[in-house]
Structures are given as C-alpha cells and as structure tokens.
C-alpha positions in Angstrom: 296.2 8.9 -6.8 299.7 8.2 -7.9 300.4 5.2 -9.7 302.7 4.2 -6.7 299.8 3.9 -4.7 297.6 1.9 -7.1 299.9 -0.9 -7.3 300.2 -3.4 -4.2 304.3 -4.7 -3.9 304.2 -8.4 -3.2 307.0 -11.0 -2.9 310.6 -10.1 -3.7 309.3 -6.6 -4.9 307.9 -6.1 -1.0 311.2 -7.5 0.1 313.3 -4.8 -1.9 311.4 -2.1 -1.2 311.4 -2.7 2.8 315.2 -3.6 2.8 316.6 -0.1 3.3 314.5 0.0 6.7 316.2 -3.4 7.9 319.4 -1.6 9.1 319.4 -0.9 12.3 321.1 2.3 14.0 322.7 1.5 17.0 322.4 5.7 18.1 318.7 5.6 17.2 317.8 2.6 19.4 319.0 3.4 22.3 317.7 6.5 22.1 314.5 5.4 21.4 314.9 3.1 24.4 316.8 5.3 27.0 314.0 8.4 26.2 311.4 6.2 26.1 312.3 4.8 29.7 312.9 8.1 31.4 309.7 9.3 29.9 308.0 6.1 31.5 310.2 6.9 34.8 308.8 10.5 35.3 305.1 9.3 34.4 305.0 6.5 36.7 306.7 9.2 39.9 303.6 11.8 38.7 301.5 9.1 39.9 302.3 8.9 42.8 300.4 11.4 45.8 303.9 12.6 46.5 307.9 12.5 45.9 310.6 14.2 48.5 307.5 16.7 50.3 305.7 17.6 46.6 302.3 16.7 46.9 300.5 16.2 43.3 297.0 17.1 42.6 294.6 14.4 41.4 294.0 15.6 37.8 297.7 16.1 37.1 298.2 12.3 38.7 295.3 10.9 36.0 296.8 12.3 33.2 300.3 10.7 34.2 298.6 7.5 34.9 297.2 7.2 31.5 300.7 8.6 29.8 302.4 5.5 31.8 299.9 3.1 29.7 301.0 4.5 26.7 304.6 4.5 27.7 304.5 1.3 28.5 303.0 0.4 25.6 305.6 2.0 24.0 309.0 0.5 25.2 306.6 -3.1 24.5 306.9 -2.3 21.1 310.5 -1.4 21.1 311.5 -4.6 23.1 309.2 -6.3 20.5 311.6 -5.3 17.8 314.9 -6.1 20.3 313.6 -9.5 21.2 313.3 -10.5 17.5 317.0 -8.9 17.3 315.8 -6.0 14.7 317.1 -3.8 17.0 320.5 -3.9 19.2 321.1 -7.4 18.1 324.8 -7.8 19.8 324.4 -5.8 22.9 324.6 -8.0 26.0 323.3 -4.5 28.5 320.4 -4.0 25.8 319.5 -7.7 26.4 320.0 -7.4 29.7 317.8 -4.4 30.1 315.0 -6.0 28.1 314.8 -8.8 29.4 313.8 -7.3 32.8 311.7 -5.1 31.2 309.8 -8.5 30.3 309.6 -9.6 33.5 308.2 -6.1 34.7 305.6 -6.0 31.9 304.5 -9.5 32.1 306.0 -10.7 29.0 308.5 -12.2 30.4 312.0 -13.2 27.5 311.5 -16.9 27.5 307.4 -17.6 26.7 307.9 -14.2 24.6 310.1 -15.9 22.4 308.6 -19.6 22.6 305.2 -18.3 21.8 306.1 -15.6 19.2 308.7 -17.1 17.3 306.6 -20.0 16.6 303.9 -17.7 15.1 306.3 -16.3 13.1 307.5 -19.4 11.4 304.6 -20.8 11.0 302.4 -17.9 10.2 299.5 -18.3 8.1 299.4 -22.0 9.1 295.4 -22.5 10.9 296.4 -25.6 12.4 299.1 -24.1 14.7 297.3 -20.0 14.4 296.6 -20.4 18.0 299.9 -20.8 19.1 301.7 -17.3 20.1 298.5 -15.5 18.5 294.5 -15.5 18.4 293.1 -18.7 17.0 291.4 -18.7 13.1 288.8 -21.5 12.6 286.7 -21.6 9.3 283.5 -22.3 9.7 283.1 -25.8 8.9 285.8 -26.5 11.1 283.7 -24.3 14.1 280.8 -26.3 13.1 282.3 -29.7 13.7 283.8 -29.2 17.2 282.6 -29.6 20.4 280.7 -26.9 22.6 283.9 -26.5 24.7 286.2 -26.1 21.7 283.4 -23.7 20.6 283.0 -21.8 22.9 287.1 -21.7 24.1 287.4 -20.4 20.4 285.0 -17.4 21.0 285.6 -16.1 24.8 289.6 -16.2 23.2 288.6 -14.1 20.6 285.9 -12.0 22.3 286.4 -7.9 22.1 286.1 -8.5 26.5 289.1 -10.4 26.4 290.9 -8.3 24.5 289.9 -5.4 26.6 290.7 -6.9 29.6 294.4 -8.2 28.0 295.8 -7.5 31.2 294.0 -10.5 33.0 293.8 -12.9 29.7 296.3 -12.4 27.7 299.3 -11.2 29.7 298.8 -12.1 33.6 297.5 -15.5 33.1 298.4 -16.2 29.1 302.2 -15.1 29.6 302.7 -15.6 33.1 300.7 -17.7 35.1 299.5 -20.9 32.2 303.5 -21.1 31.0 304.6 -21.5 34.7 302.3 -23.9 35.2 302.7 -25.8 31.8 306.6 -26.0 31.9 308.0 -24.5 34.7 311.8 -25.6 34.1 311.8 -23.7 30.5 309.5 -20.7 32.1 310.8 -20.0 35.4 310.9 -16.0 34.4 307.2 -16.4 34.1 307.0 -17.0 38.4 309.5 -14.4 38.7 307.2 -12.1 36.7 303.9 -12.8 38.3 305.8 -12.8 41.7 307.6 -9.1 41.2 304.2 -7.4 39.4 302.5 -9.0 42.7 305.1 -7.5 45.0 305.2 -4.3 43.1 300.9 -4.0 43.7 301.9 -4.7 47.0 304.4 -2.4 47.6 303.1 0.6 46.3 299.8 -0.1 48.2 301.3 0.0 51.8 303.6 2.9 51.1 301.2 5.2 48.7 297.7 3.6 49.5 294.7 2.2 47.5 294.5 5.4 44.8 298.1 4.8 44.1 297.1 1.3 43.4 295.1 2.2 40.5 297.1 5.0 39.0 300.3 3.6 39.4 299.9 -0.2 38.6 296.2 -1.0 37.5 295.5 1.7 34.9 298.6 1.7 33.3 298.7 -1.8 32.6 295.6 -1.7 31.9 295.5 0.8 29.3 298.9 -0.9 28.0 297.6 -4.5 27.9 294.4 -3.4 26.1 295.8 -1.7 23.4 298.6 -4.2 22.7 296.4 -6.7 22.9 294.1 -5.4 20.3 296.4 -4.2 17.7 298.1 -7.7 17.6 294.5 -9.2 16.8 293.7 -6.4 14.5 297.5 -6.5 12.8 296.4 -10.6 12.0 292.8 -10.8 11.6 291.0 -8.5 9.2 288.0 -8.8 6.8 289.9 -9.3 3.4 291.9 -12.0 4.7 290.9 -15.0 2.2 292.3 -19.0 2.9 292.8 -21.5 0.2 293.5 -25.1 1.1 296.6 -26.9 0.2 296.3 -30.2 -1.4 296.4 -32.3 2.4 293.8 -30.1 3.4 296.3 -29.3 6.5 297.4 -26.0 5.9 295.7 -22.5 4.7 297.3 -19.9 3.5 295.5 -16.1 3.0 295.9 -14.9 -0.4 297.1 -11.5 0.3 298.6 -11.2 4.3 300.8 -7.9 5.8 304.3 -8.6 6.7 304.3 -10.4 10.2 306.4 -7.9 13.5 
C-alpha cells in the first residue's frame, strides 16, 4: 500500500486536497443533467404497454421500470449538488428546471433546503441530528426517555423505514408533515403531493393498473430506497466516536466524512 493511502488527510490538508474538484463546469453539468433527463425520459415511455401503435413486451417494460429508479435516483443526486449551488450556481433555467424536478420527485426546493441546509450547519451537533437527517441518541440519553421517544427513535431509524423511503421519508417526511407544519413557507410540498397524486392517477386511467406499478410505484420505489439508505449510511457508521463538550450540549465524532 502506498504511503498516500496510509495517511488519512484531515482539516485544511482535506480542504486542499478536495479544492481542485470545487470548480464547477458549466458544459459538464448540463450535460450531466440534460443526458441524465433524456435517459429518464425514454425509461419512463419503455414502461409504458405502448407509444404511437408499439406495443412493448413485459420483460423489456421491467427492466425499464427498474432503470427509471435508478435514473431517478440519479438526476436526485445531481439536483442534490444544484440545490446546494455546487453546480450551475447562476443559472435561473437550471433553477427553474430543478426546482420542478423537486416537486416531481417529492423533494420538493423549499423543505429541501429548510431541512438540509440546517443539517449541514449544524452537522455533528446530537441535539439538532434529527433535523434534515436520521436521529443519533447515545445510550444514556435512549435510556432516559420515554417509550414514545423510544420507540419514535427506532421505527425512524429502522432498516423498514428506510426500505420503504418512499412512504416515510419522502411522501409523508418531505411532502405531507411540512405542508401540514407550515403551510405558508411549504406550499410546493401540496403542489408536490398533489401532482405525484395526479400523475398515479393519470397514468392509471390511460395505461391501467400494470402501468401503475412500472411506471410510478417501482421507480420511486427503487429511487426512494436507495436514497434513503445511502444518506443513513453516508452519516451513521460503526467508527463514528462522540466526545462531549464542556455544556454537555453538543457532541462532536472524532473522525466524520465531508457532509453532500
């Protein structure tokens, strides 16, 4: 092993060495973006039973039904990156463009950003860890609350509710709970829950029931799932160590990976 790969970079050495991928290439995101959408265009159509007289068999529908998953989990990531303006920072059309994608993958731009942002700044704090992320209790803290705290802290962090992200996490967590909470700041959350429902709708009474699942259910299933779980797995792993800080407030891990 090289010695390059023996020694962990931490503080301004990590910074240095991750600055020359900080500049962003205003080609190379939108083609990541525009390739990535027509990709997730002509998956989502191969779901369908059939386009302009084509009929498509069931197999070949499947496999497009499970590429729109990872499609969509795909352009998530990118408008990950745009909504923290890594990427496309000035562009009014690639804000536009995003922030409908938002709304049609149930993250909708404003809760995205409350939620998230917050993490970010206050990242590797316990006391605010559930907030735009998966709670972190230590143990004595677990063993002095209540049942319901208890047991809200494990059905939240339970592999089920990560599998089912698309119920948990994104339908209710980024759509339906923000409406309800503020719905002057999160109005895009209605709009959001309101178009997916249309869109289930829609695509039922024109293409049927099978169309249902291959063209809506699957795909955001398989999306949801998987985004749901590498967020958890990108902020909670078994080397992670807390010390306290003096008021007893705040915890901080000893070694944790750069927060996107």
């Amino acid at each position: 092993m090289s010695d390059t790969l023996k020694v962990m970079r931490t503080g301004k050495d990590l910074i240095l060495a991750t600055k020359p991928f900080a500049a962003d290439s205003t080609a190379k995101s939108w083609w990541c973006i525009l390739s990535t959408a027509f990709m997730l265009v002509v998956a989502i159509a191969g779901t369908l039973p059939h386009i302009a007289g084509i009929h498509f068999y069931l197999a070949a529908r499947i496999a497009c039904s499970i590429f729109t998953g990872l499609l969509l989990l795909r352009l998530f990531v990118i408008y990950h990156d745009q909504q923290h303006h890594a990427i496309l920072s000035r562009s009014r059309l690639a804000e536009y463009f995003m922030r409908a994608f938002g709304v049609l993958s149930l993250s909708p731009s404003s809760i995205w950003r409350a939620s998230h942002n917050y993490h970010h700044k206050h990242n590797s704090k316990l006391r605010s860890a559930h907030i735009g992320s998966y709670p972190i209790m230590t143990k004595a803290e677990y063993l002095r609350s209540s049942k319901r705290t208890r047991f809200d802290y494990l059905f939240m962090r339970h592999p089920l509710t990560i599998l089912f992200g698309y119920v948990f996490v994104f339908f209710y967590g980024m759509c339906v709970y923000p409406f309800f909470n503020d719905p002057r700041e999160h109005y895009d959350c209605l709009i959001a829950t309101l178009v997916h429902l249309a869109l289930a709708a829609v695509v039922t009474w024109f293409f049927g029931w099978a169309a249902l699942f291959l063209t809506v259910l699957i795909p955001y299933f398989i999306a949801s799932a998987i985004g749901a779980y590498l967020f958890y797995a990108q902020h909670n792993f078994p080397a992670c160590r807390f010390s306290t800080a003096r008021d007893g407030l705040m915890k901080r891990p000893r070694w944790n990976p750069p927060a996107t």
